[in-house]
GUMARSE-803227 format. One record per residue: y, x, z of N, C-alpha, C in turn; residue in three letters; residue number from 1. Coordinates in nm, 4 decimals. Layout:
GUMARSE-803227
R;Y;X;Z;Y;X;Z;Y;X;Z;ALA;NUM
...
end
This chain:
GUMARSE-803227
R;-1.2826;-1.6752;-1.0057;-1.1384;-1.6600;-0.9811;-1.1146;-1.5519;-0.8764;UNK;1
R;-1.0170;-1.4455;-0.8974;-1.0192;-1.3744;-0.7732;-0.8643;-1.3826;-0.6888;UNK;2
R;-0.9014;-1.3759;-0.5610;-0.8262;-1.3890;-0.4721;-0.8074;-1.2660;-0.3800;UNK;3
R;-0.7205;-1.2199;-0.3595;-0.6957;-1.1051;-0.2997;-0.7214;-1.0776;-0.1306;UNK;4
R;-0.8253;-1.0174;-0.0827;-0.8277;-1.0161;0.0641;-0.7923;-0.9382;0.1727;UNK;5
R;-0.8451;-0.8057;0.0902;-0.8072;-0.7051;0.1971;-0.8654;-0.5497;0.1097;UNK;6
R;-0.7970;-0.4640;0.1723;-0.7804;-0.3020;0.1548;-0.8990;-0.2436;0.1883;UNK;7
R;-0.9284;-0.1380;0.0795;-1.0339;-0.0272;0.1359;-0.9854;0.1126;0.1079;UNK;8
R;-0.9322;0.2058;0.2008;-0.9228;0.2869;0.1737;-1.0618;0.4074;0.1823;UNK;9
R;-1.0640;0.4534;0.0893;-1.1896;0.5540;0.0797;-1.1582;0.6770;0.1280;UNK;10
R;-1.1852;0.7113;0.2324;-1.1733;0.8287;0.2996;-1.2996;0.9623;0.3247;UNK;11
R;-1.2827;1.0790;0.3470;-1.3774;1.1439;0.3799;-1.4242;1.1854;0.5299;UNK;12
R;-1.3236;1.1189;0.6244;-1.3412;1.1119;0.7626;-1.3371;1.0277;0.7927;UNK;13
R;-1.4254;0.8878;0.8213;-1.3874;0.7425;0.8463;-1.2773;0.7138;0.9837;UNK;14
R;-1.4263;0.8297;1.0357;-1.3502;0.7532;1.1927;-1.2224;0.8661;1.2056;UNK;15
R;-1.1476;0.9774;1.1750;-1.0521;1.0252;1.1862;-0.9180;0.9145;1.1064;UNK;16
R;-0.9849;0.8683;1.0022;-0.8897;0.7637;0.9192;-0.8655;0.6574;1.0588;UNK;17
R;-0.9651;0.5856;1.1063;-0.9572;0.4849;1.1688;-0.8369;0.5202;1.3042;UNK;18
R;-0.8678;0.6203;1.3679;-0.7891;0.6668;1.4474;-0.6268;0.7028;1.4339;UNK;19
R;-0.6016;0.7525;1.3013;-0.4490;0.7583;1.2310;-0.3899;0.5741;1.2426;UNK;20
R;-0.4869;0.5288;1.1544;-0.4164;0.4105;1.1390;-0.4335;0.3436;1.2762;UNK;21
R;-0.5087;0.3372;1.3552;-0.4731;0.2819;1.4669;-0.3255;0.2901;1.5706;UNK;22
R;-0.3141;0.4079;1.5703;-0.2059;0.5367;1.5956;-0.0698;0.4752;1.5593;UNK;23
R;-0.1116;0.4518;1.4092;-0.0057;0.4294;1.3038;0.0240;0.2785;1.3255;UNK;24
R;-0.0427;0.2378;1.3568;-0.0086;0.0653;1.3861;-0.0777;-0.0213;1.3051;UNK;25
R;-0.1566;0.0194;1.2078;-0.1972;-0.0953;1.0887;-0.3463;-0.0676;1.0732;UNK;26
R;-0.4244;-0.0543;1.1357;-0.5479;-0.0371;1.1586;-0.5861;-0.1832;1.1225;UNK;27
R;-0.5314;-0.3270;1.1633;-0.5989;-0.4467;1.1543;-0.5343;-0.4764;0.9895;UNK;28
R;-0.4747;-0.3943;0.8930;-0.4228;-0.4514;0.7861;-0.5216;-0.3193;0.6752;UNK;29
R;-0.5613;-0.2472;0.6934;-0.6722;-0.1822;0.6482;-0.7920;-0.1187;0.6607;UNK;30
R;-0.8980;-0.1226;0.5853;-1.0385;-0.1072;0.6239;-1.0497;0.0421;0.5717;UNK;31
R;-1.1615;0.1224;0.5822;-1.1865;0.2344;0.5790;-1.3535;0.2781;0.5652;UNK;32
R;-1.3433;0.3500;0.4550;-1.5119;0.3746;0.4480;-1.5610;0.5232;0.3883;UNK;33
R;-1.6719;0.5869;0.3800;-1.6468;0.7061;0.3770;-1.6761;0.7439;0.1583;UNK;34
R;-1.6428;0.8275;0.1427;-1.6323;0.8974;0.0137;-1.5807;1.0312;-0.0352;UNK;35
R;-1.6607;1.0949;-0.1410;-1.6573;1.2144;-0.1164;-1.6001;1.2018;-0.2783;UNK;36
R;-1.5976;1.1162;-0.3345;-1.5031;1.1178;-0.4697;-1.4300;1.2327;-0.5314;UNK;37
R;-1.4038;1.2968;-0.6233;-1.2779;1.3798;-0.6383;-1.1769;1.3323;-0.6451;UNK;38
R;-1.0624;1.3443;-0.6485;-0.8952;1.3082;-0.6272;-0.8109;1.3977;-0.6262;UNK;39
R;-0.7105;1.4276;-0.7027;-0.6427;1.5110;-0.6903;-0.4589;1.4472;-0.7484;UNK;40
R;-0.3946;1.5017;-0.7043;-0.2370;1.4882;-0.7377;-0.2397;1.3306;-0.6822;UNK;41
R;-0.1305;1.2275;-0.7014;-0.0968;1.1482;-0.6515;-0.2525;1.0351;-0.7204;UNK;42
R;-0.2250;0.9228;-0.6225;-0.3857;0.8279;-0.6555;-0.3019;0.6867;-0.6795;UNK;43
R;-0.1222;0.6909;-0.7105;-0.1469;0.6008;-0.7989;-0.0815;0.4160;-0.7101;UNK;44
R;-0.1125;0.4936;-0.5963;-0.0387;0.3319;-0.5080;0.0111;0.4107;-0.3657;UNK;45
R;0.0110;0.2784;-0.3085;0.1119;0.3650;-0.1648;0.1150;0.1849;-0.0554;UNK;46
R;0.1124;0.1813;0.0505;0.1212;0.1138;0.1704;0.2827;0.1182;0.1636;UNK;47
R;0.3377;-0.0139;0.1613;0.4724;-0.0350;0.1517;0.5306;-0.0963;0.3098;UNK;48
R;0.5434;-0.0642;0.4182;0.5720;-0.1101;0.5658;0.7408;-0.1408;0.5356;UNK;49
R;0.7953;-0.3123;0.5686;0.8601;-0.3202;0.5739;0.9579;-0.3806;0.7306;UNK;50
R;1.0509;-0.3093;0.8085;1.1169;-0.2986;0.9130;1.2058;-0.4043;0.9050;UNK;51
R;1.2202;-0.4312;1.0260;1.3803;-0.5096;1.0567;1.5149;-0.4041;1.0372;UNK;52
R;1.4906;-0.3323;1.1119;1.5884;-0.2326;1.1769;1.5572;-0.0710;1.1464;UNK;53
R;1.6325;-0.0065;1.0954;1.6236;0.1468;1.0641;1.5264;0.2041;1.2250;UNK;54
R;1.5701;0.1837;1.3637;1.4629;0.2264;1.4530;1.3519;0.1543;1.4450;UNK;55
R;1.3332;0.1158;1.3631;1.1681;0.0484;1.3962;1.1267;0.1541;1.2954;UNK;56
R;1.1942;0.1640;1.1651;1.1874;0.2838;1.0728;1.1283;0.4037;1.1258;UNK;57
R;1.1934;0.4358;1.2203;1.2050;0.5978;1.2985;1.0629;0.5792;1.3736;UNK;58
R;1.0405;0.4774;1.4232;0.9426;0.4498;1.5703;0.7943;0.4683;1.5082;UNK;59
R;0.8052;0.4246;1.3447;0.6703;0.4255;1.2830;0.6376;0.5263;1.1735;UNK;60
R;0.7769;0.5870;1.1455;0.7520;0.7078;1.0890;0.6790;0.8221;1.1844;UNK;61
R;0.7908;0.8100;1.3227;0.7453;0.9138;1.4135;0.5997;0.9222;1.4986;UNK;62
R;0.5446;0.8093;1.5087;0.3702;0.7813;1.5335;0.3041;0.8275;1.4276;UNK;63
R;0.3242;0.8108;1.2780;0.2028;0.8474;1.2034;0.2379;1.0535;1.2640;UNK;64
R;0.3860;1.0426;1.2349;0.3666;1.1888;1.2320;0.2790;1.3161;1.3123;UNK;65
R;0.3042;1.2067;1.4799;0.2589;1.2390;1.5870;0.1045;1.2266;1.5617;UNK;66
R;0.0655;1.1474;1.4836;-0.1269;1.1377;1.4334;-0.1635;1.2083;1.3539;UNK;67
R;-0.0639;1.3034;1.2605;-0.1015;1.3837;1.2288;-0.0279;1.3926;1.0542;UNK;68
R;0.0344;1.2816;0.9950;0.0688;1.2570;0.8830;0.1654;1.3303;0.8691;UNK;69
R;0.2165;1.3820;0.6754;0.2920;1.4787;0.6975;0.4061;1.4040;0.6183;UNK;70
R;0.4568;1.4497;0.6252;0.6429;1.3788;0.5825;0.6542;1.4501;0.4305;UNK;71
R;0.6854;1.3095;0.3237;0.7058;1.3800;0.1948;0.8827;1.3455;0.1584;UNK;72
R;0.9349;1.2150;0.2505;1.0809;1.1762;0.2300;1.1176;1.2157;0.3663;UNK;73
R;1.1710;1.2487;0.4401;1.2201;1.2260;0.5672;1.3288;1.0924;0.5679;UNK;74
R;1.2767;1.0114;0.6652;1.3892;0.8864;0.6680;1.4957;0.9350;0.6804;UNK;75
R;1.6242;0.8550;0.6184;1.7478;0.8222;0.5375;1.7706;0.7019;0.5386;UNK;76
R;1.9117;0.7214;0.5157;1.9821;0.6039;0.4785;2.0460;0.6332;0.3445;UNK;77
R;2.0615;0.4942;0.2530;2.0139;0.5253;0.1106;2.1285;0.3661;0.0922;UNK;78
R;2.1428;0.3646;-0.0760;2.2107;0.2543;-0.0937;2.1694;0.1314;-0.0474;UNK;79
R;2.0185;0.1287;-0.0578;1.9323;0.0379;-0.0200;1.9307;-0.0529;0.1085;UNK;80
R;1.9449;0.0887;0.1803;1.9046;0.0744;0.3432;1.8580;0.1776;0.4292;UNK;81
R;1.7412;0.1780;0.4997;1.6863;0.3176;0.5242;1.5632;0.3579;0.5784;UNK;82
R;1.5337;0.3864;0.4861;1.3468;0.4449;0.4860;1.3043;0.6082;0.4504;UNK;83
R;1.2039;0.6131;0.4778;1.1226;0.7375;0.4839;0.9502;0.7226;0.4076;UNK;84
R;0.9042;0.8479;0.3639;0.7338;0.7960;0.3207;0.6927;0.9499;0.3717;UNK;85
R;0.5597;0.9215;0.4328;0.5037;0.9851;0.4598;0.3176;0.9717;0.3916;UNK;86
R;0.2983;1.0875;0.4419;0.1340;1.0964;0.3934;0.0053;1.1234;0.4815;UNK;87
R;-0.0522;1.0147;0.4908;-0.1502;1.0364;0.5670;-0.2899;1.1306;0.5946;UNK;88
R;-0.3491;1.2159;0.6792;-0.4453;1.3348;0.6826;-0.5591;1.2610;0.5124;UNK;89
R;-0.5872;1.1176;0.5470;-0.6783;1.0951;0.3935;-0.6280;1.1034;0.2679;UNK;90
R;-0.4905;1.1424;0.2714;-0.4066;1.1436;0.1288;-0.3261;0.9887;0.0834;UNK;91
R;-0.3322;0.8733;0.1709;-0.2901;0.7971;0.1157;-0.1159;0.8011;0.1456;UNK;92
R;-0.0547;0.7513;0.0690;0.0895;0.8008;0.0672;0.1786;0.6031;0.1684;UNK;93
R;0.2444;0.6534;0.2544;0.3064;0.5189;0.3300;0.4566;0.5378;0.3508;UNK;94
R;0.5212;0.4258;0.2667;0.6452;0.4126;0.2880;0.6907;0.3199;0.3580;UNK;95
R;0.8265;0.3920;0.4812;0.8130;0.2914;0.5510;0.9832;0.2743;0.4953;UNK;96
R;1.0401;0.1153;0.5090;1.1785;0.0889;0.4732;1.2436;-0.0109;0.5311;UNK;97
R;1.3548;-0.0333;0.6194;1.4332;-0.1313;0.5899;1.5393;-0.1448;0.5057;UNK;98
R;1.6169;-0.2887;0.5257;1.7361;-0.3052;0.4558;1.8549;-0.3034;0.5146;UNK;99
R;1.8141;-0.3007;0.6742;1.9578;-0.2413;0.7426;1.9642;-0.1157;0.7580;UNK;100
R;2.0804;-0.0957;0.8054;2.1266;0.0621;0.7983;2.2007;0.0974;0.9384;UNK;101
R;2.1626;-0.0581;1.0093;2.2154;-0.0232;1.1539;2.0951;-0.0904;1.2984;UNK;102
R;2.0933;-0.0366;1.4009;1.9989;-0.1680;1.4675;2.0872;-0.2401;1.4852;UNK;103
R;2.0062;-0.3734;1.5544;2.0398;-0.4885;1.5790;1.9648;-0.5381;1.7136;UNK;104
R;1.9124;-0.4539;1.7713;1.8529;-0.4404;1.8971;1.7519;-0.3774;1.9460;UNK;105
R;1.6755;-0.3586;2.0476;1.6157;-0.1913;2.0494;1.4563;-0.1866;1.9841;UNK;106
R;1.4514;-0.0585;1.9483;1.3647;-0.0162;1.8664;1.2101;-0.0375;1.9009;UNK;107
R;1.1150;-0.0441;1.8155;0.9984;-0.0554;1.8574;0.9463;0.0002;1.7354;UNK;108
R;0.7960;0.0087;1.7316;0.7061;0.0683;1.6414;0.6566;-0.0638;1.6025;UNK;109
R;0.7042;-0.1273;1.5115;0.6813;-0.2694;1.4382;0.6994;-0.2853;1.2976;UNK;110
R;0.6640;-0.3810;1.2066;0.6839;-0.4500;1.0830;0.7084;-0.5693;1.0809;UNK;111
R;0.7144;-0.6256;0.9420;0.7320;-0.7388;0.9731;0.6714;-0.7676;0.8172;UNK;112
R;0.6739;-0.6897;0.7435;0.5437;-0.6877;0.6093;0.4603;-0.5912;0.5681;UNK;113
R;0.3860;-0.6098;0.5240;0.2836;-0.4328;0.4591;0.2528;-0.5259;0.3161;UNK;114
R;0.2766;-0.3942;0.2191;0.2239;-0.4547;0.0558;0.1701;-0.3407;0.0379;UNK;115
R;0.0693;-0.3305;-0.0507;-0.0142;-0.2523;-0.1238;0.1061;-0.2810;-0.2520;UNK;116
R;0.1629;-0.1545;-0.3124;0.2282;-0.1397;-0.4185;0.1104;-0.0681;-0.5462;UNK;117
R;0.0868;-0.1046;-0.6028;0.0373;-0.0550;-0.7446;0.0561;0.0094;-0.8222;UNK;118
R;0.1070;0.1089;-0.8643;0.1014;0.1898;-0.9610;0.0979;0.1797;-1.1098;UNK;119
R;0.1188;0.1142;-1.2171;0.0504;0.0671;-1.3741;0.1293;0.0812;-1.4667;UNK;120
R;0.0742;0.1142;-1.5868;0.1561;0.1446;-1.6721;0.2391;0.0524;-1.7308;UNK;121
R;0.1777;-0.0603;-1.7112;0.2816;-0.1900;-1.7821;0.3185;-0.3032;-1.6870;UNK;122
R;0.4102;-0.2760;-1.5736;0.4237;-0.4293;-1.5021;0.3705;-0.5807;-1.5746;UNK;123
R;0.4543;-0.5696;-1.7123;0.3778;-0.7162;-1.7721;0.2427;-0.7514;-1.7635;UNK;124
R;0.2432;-0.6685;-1.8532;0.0652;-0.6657;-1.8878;-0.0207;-0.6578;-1.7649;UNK;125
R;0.0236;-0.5985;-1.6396;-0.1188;-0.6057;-1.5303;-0.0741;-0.7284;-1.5163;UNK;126
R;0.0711;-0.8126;-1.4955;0.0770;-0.9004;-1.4368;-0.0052;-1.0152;-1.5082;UNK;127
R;0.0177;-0.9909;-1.6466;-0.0208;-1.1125;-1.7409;-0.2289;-1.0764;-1.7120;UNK;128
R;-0.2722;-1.0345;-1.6964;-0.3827;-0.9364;-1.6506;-0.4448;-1.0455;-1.5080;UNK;129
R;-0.3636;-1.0028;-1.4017;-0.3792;-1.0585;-1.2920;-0.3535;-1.2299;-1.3009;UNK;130
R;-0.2763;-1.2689;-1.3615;-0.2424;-1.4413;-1.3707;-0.3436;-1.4526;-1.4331;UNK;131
R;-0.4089;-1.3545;-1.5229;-0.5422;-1.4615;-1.5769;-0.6413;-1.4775;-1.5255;UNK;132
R;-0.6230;-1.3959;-1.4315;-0.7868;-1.3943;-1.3228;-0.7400;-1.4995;-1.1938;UNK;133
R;-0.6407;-1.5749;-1.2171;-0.6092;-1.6706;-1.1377;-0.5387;-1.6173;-1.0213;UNK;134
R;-0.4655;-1.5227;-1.0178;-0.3500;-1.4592;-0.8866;-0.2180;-1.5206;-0.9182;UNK;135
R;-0.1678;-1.6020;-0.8317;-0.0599;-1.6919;-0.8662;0.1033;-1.5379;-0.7882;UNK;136
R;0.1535;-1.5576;-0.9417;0.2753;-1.4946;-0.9312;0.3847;-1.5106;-0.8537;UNK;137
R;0.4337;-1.4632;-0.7306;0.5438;-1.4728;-0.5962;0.6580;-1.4626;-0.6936;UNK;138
R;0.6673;-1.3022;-0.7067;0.7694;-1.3091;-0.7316;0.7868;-1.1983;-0.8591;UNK;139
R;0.8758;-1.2026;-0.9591;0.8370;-1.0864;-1.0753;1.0226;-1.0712;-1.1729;UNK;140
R;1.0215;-0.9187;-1.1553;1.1427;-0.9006;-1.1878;1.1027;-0.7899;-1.3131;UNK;141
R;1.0811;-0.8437;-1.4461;1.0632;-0.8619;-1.5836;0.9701;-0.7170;-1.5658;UNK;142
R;0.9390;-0.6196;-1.5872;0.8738;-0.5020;-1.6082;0.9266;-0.3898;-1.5022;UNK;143
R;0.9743;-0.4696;-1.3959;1.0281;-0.3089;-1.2582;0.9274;-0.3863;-1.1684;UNK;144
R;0.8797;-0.4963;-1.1392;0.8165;-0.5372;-1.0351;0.7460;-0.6622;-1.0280;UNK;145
R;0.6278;-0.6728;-0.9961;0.5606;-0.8125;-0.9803;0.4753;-0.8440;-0.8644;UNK;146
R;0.4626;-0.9276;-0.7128;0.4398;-0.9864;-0.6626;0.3659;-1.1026;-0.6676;UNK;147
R;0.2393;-1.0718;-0.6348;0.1358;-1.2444;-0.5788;0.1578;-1.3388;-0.4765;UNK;148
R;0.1206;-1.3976;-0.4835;0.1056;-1.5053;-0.3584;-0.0424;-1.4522;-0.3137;UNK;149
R;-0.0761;-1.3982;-0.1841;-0.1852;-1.3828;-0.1230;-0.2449;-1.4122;0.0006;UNK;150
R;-0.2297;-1.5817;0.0323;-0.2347;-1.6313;0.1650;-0.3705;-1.5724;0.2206;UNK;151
R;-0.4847;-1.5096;0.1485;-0.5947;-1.4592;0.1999;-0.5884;-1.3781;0.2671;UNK;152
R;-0.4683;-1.2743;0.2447;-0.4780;-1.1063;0.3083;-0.3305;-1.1105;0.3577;UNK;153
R;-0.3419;-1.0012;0.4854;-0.2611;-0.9932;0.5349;-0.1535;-0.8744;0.5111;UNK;154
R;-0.1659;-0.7940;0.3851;-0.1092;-0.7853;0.2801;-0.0808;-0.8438;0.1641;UNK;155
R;0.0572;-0.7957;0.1166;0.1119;-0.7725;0.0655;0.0422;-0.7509;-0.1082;UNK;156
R;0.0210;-0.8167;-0.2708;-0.0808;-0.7353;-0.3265;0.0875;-0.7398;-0.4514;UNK;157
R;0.1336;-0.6189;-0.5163;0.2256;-0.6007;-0.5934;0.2765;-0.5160;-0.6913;UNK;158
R;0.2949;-0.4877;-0.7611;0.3109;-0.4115;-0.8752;0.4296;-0.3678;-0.9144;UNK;159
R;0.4131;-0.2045;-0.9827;0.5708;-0.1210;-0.9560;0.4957;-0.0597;-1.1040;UNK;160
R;0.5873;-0.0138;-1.1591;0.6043;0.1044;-1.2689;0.5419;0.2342;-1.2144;UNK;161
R;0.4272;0.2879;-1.2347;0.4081;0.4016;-1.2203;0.5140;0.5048;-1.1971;UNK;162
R;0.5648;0.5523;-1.3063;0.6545;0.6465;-1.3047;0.7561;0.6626;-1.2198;UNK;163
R;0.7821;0.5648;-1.1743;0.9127;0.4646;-1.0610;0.8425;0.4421;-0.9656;UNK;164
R;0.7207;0.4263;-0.9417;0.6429;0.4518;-0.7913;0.6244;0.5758;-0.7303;UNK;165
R;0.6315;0.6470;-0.8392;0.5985;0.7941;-0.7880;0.7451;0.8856;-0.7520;UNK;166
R;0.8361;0.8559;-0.8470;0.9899;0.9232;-0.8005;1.0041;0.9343;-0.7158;UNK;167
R;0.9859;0.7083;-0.6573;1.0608;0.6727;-0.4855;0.9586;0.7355;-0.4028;UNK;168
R;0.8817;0.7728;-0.4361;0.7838;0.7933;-0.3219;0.7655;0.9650;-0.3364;UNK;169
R;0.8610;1.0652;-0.4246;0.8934;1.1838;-0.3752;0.7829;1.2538;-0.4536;UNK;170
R;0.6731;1.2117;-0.5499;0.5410;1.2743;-0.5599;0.5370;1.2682;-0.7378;UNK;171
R;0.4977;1.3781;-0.7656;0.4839;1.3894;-0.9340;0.3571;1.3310;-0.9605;UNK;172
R;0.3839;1.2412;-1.0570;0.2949;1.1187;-1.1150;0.1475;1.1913;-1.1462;UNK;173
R;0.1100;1.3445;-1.2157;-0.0152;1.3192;-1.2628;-0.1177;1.3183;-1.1600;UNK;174
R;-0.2379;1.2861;-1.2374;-0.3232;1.2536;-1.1013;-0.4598;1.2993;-1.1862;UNK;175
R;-0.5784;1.3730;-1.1034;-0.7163;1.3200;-1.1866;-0.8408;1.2495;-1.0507;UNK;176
R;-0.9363;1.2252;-1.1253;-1.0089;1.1221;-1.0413;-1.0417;1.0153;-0.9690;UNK;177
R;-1.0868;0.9815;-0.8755;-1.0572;0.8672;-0.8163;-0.9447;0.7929;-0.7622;UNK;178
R;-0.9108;0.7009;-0.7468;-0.7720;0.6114;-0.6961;-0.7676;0.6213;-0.5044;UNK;179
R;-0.9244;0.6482;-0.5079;-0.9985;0.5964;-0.3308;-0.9265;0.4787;-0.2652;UNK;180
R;-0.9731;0.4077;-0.3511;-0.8784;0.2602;-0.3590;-0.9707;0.1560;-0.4060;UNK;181
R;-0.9794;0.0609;-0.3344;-1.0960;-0.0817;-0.3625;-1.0267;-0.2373;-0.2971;UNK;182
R;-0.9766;-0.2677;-0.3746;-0.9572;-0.4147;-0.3478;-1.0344;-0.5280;-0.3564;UNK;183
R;-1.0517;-0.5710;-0.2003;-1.1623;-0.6695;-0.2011;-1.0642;-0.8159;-0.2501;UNK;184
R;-1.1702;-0.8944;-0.3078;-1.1517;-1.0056;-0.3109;-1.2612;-1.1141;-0.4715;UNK;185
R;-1.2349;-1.2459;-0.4202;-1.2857;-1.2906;-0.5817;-1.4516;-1.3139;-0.5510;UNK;186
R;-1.5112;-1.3705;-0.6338;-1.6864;-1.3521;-0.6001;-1.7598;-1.2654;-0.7710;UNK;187
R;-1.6459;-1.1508;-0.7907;-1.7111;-1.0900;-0.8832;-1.6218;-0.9468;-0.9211;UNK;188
R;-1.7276;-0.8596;-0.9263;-1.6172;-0.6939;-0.8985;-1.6020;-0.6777;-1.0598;UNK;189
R;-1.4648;-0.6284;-1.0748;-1.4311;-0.5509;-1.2346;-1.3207;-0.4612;-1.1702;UNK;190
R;-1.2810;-0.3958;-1.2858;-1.1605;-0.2956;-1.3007;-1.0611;-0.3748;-1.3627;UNK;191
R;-0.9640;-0.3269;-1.2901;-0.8226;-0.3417;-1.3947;-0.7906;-0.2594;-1.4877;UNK;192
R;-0.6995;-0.3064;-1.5952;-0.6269;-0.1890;-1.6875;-0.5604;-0.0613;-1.6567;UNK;193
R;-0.5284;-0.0579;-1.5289;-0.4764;0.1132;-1.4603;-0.6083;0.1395;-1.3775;UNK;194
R;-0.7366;0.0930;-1.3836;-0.8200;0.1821;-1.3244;-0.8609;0.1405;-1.1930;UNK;195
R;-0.7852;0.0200;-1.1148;-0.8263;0.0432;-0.9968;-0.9095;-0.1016;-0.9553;UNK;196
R;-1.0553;-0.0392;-0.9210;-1.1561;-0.1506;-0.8656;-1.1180;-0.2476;-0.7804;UNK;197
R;-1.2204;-0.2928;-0.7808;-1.1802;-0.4536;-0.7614;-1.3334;-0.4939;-0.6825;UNK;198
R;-1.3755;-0.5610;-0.5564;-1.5325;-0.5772;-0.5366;-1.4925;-0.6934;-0.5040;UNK;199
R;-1.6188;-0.7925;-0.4975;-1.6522;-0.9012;-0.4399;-1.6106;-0.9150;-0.3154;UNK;200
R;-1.5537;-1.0526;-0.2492;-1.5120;-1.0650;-0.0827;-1.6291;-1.0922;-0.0463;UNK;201
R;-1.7072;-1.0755;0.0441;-1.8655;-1.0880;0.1068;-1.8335;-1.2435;0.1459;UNK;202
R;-1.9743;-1.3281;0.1343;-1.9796;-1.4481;0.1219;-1.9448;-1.4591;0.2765;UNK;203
R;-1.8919;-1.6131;0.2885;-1.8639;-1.6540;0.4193;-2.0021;-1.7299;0.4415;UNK;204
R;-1.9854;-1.6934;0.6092;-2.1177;-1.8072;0.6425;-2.0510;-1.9633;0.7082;UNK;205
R;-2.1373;-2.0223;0.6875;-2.1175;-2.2044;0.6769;-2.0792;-2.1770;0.8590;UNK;206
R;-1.9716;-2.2319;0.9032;-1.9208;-2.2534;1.0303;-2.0538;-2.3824;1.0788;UNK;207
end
């Protein structure tokens, strides 16, 4: 059965990765390891940071930037609310968003969720995909979006329309090569139907 645990982003500078995301604030919500993979055009998912307040927006856009990440949305305010995505020196793409459009008291460099958004060609089908490998469904709005329950990880694990992941997130969909993307979890590694690995969670030892 697999259970979702935690993030690997595949990078070609570990410890420069480690240092961004530290920077960036989410160093304890993703892991990092080195790879020399090819990759090119967008890889397909994106780090979803969700805010209280539009300045918490600003506070964590403006740290990655200051670490070095480059701005592909500049934060806005939008029907939605108001967010920004930026891109990190390893290529991984991070959107940050709230749903207010005003503060509500003073700003900090905070969240209050992170999801790994997915990328796939068929919301159903990964979802129907993922429920069979035993990932119990949060929340799922018919073929725009689907959500797990993942009390293991301290993400977020969820699913978007390709084509519609890539718009909001400012970046033209084609892509070749690797995802540099590994989701741990489960006591057995496969691929999914959009491509992106999957490894074993390393055994626990007996307390």
């Amino acid at each position: 059965m697999t259970s979702f645990e935690s993030v690997t982003l595949e990078v070609s500078d570990p410890a420069a990765a480690e240092t961004f995301y530290a920077a960036f604030g989410i160093a304890a919500h993703v892991d990092v390891r080195a790879s020399d993979e090819a990759a090119t055009g967008f890889r397909g998912f994106a780090l979803s940071l969700v805010a209280s307040q539009p300045g918490d927006v600003d506070a964590l856009i403006g740290a990655a930037v200051d670490a070095g990440a480059t701005t592909l949305k500049p934060a806005a305010k939008s029907f939605w609310g108001y967010g920004g995505v930026v891109q990190a020196p390893d290529g991984t793409i991070c959107k940050v968003a709230s749903s207010k459009k005003k503060d509500s008291g003073p700003a900090g460099q905070r969240f209050d969720q992170i999801a790994l958004l997915l990328g796939v060609a068929d919301v159903k089908a990964s979802k129907r995909f993922y429920a069979g490998r035993g990932l119990a469904v949060a929340k799922s709005f018919g073929g725009k979006y689907a959500e797990f329950d993942t009390p293991s990880s301290t993400v977020t694990l969820a699913l978007y329309p390709l084509r519609a992941l890539a718009k909001d997130l400012g970046v033209d969909q084609e892509s070749t090569g690797s995802h540099r993307l590994v989701l741990v979890g489960g006591d057995e590694p496969f691929t999914d139907p959009d491509g992106f690995a999957w490894e074993a969670a390393p055994a626990r030892t007996p307390a």
